[in-house]
C-alpha positions as CSV (number, residue, x, y, z in Angstrom):
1,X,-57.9,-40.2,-10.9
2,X,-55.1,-39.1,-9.0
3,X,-54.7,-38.4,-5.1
4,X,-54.9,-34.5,-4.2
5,X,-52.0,-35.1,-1.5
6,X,-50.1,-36.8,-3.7
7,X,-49.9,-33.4,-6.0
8,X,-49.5,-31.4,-3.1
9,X,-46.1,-33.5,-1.8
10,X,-45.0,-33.2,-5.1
11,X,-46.0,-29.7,-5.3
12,X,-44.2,-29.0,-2.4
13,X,-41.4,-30.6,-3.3
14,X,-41.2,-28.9,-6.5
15,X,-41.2,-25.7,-4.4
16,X,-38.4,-26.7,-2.1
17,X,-35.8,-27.6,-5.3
18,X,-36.8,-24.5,-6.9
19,X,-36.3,-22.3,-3.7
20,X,-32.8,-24.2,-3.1
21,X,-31.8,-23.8,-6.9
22,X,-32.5,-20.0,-6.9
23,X,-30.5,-19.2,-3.9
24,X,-28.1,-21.3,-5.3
25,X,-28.1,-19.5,-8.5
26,X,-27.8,-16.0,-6.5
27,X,-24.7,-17.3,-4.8
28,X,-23.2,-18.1,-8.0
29,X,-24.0,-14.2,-9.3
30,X,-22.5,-12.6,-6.6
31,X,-19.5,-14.6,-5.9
32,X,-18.9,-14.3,-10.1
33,X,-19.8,-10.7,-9.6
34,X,-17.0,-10.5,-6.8
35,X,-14.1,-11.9,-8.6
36,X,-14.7,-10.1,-11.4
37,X,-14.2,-6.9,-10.0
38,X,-11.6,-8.1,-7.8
39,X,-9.5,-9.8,-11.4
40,X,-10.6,-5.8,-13.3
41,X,-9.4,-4.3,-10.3
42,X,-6.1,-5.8,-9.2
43,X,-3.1,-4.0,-9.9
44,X,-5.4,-0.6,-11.0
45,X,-4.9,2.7,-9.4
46,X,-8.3,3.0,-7.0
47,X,-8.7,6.5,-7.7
48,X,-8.2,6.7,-11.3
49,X,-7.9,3.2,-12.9
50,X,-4.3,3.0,-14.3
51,X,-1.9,0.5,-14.0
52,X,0.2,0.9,-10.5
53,X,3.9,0.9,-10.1
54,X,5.8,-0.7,-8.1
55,X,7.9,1.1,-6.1
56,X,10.7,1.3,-3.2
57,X,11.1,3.9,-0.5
58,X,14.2,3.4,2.5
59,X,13.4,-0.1,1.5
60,X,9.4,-0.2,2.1
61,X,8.0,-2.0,-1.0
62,X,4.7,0.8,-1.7
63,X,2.7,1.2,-5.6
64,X,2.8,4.0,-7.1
65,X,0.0,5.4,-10.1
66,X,1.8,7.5,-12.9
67,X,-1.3,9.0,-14.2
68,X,-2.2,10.6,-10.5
69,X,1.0,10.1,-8.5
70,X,-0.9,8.3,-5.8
71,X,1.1,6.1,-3.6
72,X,-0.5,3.2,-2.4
73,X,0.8,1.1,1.0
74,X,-0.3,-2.0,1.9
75,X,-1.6,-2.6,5.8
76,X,2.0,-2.8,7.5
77,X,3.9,-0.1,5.2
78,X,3.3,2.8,7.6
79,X,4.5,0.7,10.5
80,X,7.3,-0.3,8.6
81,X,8.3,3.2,7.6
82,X,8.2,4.4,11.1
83,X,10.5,2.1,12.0
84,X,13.2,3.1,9.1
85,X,13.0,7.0,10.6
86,X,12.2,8.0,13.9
87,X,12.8,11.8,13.6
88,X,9.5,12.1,11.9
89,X,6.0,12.0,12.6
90,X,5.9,8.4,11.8
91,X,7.6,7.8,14.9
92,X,5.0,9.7,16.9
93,X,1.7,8.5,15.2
94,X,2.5,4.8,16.3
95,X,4.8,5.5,19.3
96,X,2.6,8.3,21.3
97,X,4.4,7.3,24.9
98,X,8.0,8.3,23.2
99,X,7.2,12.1,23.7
């Protein structure tokens, strides 16, 4: 005959490894889930999906899509382009005290 607590420990131990497993398992899904998109999406146009350009302008390294003409800067670009001309509203947008 066996012990009723015994079968509940291993009940609830059962339960504990399954619970771990599955978030486990979720993790896995999502993380995949991100680098997927992320690999799909690199080097894509995110407004219509084609391949981006790369492209140069006074020097600021930008991407351009051929199939929309979107240009696409990376965080610093604006700064950066502010800094090449300072007749133009670049200058004002990040240096409000000049005026």
């Amino acid at each position: 005959m066996t012990d009723a607590w015994d079968d509940r420990k291993k009940a609830i131990e059962n339960q504990y490894f399954h619970n771990m497993e599955r978030e486990l398992i979720e993790k896995l899904k999502v993380e995949t889930k991100e680098k997927l998109i992320h690999e799909h999406c690199l080097g894509r146009c995110p407004k219509c999906g084609d391949k981006i350009e790369p492209l140069v302008f006074r020097g600021v390294p930008m991407d351009q899509c051929p199939g929309c003409k979107g240009v696409w800067l990376g965080p610093k670009d604006f700064q950066l382009l502010s800094e090449k001309d300072h007749r133009t509203w670049f200058d004002q947008w990040f240096h409000p005290e000049k005026e």
